[in-house]
C-alpha positions as CSV (number, residue, x, y, z in Angstrom):
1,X,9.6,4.1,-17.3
2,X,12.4,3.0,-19.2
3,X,15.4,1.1,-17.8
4,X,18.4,3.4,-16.9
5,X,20.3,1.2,-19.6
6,X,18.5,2.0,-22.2
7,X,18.4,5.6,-21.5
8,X,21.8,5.6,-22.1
9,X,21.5,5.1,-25.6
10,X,20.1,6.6,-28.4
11,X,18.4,5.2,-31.9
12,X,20.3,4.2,-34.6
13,X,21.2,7.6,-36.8
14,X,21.4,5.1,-39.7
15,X,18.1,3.4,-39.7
16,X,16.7,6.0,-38.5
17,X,16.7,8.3,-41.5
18,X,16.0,5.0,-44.3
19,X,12.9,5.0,-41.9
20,X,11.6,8.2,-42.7
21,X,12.6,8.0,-46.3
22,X,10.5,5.0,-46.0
23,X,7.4,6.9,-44.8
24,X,8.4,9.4,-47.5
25,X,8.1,7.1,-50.5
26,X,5.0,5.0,-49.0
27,X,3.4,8.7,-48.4
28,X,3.9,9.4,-52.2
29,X,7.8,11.3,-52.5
30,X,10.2,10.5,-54.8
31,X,12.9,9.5,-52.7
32,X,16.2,7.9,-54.1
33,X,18.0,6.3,-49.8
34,X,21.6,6.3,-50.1
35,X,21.2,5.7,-46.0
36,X,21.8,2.1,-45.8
37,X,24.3,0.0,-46.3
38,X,23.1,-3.1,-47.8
39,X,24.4,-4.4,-51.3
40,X,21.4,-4.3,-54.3
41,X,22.4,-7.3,-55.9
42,X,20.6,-10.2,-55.6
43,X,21.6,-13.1,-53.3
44,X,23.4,-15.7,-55.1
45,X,21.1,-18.4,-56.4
46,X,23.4,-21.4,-54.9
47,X,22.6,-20.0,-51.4
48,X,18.8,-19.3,-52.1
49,X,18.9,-22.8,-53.3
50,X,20.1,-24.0,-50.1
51,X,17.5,-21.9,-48.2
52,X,15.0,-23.9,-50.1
53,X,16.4,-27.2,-49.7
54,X,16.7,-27.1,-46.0
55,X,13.2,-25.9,-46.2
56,X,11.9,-28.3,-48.0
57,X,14.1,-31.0,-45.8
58,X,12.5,-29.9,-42.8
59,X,15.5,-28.5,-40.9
60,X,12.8,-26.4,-39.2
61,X,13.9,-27.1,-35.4
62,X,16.3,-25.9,-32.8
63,X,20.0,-26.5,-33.5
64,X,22.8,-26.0,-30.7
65,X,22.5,-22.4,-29.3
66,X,25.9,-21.4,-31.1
67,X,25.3,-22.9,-34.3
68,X,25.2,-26.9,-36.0
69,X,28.5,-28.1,-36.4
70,X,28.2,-27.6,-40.0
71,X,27.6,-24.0,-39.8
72,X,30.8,-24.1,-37.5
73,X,32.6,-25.7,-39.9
74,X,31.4,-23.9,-42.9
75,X,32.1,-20.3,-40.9
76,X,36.0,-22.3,-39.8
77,X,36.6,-22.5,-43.7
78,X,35.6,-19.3,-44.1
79,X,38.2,-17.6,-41.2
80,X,40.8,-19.8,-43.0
81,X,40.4,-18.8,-46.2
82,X,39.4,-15.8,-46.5
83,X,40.8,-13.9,-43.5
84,X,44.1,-16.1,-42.8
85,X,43.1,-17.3,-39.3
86,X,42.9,-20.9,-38.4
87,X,40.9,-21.6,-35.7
88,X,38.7,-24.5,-34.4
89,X,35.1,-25.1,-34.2
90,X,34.9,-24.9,-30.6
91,X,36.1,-21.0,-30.7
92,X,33.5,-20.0,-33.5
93,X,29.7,-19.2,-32.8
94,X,27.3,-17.9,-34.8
95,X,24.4,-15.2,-34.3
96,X,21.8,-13.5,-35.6
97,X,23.8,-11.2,-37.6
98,X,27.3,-9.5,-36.6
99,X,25.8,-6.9,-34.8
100,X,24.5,-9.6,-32.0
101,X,28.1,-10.9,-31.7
102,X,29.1,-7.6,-30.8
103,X,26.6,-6.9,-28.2
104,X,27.2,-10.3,-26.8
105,X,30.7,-9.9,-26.3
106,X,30.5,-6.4,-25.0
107,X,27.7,-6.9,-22.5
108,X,29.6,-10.4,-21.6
109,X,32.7,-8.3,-20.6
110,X,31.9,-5.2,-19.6
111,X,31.3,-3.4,-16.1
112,X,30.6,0.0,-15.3
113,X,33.9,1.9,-15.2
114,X,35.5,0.2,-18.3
115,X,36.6,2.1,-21.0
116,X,36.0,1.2,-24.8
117,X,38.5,2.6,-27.4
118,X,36.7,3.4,-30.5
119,X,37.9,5.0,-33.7
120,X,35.8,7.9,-35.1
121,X,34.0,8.3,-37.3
122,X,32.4,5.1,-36.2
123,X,29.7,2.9,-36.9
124,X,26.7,4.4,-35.3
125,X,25.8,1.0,-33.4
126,X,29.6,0.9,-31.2
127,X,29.5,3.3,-28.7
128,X,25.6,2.5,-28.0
129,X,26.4,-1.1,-27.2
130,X,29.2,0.2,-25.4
131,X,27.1,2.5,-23.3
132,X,24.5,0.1,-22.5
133,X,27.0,-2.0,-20.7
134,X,27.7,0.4,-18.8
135,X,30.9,1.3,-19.7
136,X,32.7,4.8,-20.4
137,X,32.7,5.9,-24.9
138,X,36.2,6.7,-25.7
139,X,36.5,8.3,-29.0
140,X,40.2,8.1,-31.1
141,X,39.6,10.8,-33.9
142,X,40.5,10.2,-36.9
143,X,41.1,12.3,-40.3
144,X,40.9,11.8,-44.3
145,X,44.5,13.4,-44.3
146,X,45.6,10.5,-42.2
147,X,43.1,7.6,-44.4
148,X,40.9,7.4,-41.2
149,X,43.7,5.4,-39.5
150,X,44.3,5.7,-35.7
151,X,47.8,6.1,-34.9
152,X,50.1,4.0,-32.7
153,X,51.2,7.1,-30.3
154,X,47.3,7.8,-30.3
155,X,46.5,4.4,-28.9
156,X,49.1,4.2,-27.0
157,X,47.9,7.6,-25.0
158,X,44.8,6.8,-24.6
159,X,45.3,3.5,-23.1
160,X,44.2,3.6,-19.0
161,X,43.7,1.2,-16.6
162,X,40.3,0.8,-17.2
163,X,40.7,-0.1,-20.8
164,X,38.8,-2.8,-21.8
165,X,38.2,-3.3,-25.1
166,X,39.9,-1.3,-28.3
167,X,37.2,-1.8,-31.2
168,X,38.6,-1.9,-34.9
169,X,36.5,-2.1,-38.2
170,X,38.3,-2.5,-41.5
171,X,37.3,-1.7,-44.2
172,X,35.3,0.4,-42.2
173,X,31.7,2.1,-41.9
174,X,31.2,5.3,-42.7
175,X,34.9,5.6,-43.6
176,X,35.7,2.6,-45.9
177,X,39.3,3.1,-44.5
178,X,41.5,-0.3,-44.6
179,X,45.0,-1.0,-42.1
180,X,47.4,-2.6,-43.9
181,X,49.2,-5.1,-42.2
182,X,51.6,-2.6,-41.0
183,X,49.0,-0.5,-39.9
184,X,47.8,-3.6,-37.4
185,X,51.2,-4.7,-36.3
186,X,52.2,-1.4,-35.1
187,X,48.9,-1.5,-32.9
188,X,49.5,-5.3,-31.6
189,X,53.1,-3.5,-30.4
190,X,50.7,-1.4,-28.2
191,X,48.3,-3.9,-27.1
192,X,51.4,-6.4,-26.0
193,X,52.4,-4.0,-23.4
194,X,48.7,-3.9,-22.1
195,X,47.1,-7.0,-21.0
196,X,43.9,-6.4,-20.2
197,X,43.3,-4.6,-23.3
198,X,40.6,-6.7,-25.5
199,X,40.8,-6.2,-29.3
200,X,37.4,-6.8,-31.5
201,X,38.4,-6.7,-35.1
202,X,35.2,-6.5,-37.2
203,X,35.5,-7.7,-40.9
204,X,32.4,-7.7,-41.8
205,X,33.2,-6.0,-45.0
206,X,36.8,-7.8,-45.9
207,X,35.8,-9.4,-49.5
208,X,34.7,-5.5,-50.3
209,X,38.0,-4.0,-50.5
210,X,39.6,-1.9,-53.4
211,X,43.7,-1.9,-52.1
212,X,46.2,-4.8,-53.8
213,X,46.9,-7.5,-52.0
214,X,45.1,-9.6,-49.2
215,X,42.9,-8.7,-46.3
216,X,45.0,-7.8,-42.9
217,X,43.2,-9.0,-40.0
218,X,44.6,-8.4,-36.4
219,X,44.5,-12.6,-35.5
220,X,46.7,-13.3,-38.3
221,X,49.1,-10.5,-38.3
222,X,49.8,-11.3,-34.7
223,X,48.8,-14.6,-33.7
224,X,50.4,-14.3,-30.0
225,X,47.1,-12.1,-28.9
226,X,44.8,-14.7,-30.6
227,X,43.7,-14.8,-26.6
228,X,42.5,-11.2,-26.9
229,X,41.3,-11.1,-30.2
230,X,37.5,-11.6,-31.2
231,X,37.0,-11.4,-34.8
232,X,33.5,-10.4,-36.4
233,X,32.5,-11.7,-40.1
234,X,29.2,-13.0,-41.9
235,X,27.9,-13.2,-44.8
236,X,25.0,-10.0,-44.9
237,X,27.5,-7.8,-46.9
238,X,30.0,-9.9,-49.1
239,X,27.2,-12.4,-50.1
240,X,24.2,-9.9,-49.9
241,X,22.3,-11.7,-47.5
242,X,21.1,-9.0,-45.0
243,X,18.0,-10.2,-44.5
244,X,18.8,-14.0,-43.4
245,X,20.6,-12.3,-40.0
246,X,24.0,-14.3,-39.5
247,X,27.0,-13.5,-38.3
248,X,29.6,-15.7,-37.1
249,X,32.7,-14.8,-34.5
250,X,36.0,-16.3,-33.8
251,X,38.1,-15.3,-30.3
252,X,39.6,-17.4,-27.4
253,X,37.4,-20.1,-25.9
254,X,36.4,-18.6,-22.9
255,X,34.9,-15.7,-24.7
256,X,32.7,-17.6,-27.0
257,X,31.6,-20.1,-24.5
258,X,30.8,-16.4,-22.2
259,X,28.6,-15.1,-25.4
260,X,26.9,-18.1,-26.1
261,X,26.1,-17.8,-22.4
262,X,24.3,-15.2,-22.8
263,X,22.6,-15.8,-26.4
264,X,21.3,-18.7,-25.0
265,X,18.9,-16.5,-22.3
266,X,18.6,-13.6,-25.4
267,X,17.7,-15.6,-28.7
268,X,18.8,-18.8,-28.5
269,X,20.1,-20.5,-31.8
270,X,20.4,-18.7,-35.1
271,X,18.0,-19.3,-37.4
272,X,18.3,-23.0,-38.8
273,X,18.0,-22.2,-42.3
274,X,20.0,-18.8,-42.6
275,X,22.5,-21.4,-41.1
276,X,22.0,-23.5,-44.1
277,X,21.9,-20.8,-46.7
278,X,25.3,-19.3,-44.9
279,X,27.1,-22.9,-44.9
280,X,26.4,-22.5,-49.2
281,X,27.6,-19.0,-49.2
282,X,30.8,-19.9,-47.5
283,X,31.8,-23.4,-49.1
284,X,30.1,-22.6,-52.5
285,X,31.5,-21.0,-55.6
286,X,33.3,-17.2,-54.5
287,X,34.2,-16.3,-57.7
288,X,31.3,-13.6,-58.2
289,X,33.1,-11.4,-55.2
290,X,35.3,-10.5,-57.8
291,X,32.9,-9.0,-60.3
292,X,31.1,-7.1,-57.4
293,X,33.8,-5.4,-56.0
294,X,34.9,-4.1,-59.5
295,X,31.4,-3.0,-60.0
296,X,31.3,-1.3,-56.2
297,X,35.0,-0.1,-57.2
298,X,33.2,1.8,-60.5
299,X,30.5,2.8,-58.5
300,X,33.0,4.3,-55.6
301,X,34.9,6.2,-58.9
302,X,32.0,7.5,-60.3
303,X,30.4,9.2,-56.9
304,X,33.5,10.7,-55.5
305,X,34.2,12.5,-58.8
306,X,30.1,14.1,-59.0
307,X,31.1,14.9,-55.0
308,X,34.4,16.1,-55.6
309,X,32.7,18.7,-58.4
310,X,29.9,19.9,-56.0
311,X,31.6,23.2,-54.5
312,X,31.4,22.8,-50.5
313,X,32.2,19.2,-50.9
314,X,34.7,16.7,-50.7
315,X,34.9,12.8,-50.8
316,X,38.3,10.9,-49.8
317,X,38.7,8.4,-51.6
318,X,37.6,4.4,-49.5
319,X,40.0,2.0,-49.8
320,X,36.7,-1.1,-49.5
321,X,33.2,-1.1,-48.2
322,X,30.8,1.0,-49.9
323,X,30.5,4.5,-48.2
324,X,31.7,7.6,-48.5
325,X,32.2,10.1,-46.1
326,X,31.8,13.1,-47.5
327,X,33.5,16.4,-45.9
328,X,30.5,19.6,-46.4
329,X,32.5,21.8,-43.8
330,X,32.3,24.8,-45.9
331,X,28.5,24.6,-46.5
332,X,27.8,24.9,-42.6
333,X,28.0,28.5,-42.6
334,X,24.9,27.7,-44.9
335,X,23.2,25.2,-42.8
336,X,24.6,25.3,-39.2
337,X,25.0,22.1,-39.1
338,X,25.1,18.9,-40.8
339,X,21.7,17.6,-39.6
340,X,19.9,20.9,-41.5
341,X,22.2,20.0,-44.5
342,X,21.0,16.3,-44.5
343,X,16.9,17.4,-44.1
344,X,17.5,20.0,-46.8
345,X,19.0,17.1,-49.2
346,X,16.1,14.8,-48.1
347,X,13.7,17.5,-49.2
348,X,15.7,17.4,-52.5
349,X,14.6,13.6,-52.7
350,X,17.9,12.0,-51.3
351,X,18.2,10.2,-47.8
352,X,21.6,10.7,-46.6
353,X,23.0,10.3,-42.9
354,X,24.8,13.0,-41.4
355,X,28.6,12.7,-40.3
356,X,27.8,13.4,-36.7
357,X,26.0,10.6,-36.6
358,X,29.1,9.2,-36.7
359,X,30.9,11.2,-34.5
360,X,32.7,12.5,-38.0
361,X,33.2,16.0,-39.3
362,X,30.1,17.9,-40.6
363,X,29.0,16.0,-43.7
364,X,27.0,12.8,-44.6
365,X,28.0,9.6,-45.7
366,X,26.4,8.2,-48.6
367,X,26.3,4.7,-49.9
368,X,27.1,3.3,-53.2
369,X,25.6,0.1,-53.0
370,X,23.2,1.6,-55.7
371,X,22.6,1.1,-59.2
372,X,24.3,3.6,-62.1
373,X,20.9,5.1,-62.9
374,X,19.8,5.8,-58.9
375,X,23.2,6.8,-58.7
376,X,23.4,9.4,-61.0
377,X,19.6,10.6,-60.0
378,X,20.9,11.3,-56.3
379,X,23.9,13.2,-57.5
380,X,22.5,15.2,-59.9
381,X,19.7,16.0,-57.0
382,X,22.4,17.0,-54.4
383,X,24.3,19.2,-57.1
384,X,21.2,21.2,-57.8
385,X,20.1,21.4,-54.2
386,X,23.6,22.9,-53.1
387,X,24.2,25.4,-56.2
């Protein structure tokens, strides 16, 4: 039998549906998977290049369980630069991707009876980690009308004793909502008046973002709860790297000295030459972000307009990332709900996930991180399928 842990939890909604539109298109169907969120261009030759070279150097051994120094240093640069928080080697480790981080610190923190605070819609993986710590889901609904952005007074009441950690992702997944500076401050206000209150501010998608002006991060805007703060990057969506697994965290010293703690009994050290392809992604050239976020930006334009034109349907607009969640509340009437809607459109040769998956409204979010032509393929396939 299964541990009582992992009963708890169930499968990833989002992998699980590019899975079977895998086993669709190796069975013969003409399936276009919108399901997962990983960039189509190809990873910049400077960092294959460093793949190669460490390769061919040999770096083929253990390094420290958290990462070399150089990747520390590298990843240091990169939470400087790019996100506006300074912060020393010593409270930066690295993992085998973003989503290990996560785990790591939950399961480091966690006992049964805490409470996590967790936007919705929210990533599908969240509340599963959350649950297999043993501790209690508690879900902050959120609405296109308000941009997908918890409120202050809604934080503020949902705070309890048992509060642990408050988990925060922007831009986000399935949303691609951003919080402004503004936005973030007003929710430090809350979390000063509650101590015990951890903050996990994921970033993963921070050089994807479509607003003017720079990235808001929760360590920078308010520096006083740096103590509280653990901040999520990598490099699998800004330098489309998803398949070399690193991430790489930044928080208060006693929590990154807790997960690499435990990723020393789980994995042990990330892999040595993702870490050297990751170093060339973070101090090599950046200026090609630039040119893929226009092209994601064109991309976002172009799907929300076929969506907004499909009756039954509406897409808000994201603000970064590269999903939208589309609203299909009028269709379930039709359907009943939004897991019919999304077999239905997988019939039609689309893989979609549906909204509940994220604890979202009835819909599906569908990436863009697709080429014009497969684009334009899976929108004129959902159009026909709904008329």
């Amino acid at each position: 039998m299964i541990s009582a842990a992992l009963a708890r939890i169930a499968p990833s909604g989002t992998t699980a549906m590019t899975d079977r539109a895998i086993a669709l298109r190796e069975a013969g169907a003409d399936i276009v998977s919108l399901s997962v969120g990983e960039p189509d261009f190809a990873t910049p030759p400077h960092v294959v290049a460093a793949a190669k070279a460490a390769l061919d150097a040999g770096q083929t051994r253990y390094t420290a369980v958290g990462g070399s120094a150089a990747m520390k240093a590298a990843a240091a640069l990169h939470f400087a630069r790019d996100l506006g928080i300074e912060v020393p080697a010593a409270q930066i480790t690295v993992s085998a991707g973003g989503k290990q981080a996560i785990f790591h610190a939950l399961l480091a923190t966690l006992d049964p009876g805490d409470e996590v605070l967790i936007p919705a819609p929210w990533w599908v993986s969240y509340p599963e980690i959350a649950r297999f710590a043993g501790a209690r889901v508690v879900a902050l609904p959120t609405r296109a009308a308000g941009g997908f952005r918890i409120a202050p007074a809604q934080l503020a009441e949902a705070i309890t004793p048992q509060s642990r950690w408050l988990l925060l992702n922007s831009p986000g997944n399935p949303t691609g909502a951003c919080y402004a500076a503004a936005d973030l401050e007003a929710i430090a206000e809350v979390a000063r008046r509650h101590p015990r209150l951890l903050v996990l501010s994921d970033d993963i998608y921070a050089p994807l973002r479509y607003t003017p002006g720079r990235h808001a991060t929760l360590a920078a805007v308010a520096p006083d709860l740096a103590a509280r703060v653990l901040t999520i990057s990598g490099v699998s969506k800004s330098h489309a790297m998803t398949g070399f697994r690193l991430g790489v965290a930044a928080g208060p010293a006693w929590l990154i000295a807790a997960m690499e703690r435990l990723q020393s009994h789980n994995s042990g050290n990330p892999c040595s030459i993702s870490q050297a392809a990751a170093i060339a992604a973070f101090e090599g050239p950046q200026a090609f972000l630039a040119d893929w976020c226009s092209r994601f930006r064109a991309r976002r334009d172009r799907v929300v307009a076929a969506l907004d034109a499909i009756a039954g349907l509406s897409a808000p607009v994201p603000d970064g990332a590269f999903y939208c969640m589309v609203d299909a509340a009028p269709l379930m009437a039709r359907f009943g709900d939004d897991q019919a809607l999304v077999l239905h459109l997988l019939e039609a040769g689309v893989a979609l996930v549906p909204g509940s998956a994220f604890h979202g409204d009835p819909g599906f979010r569908i990436s863009f991180a697709a080429d014009d032509a497969r684009l334009d393929t899976a929108l004129a396939r959902i159009a026909a399928a709904l008329a």
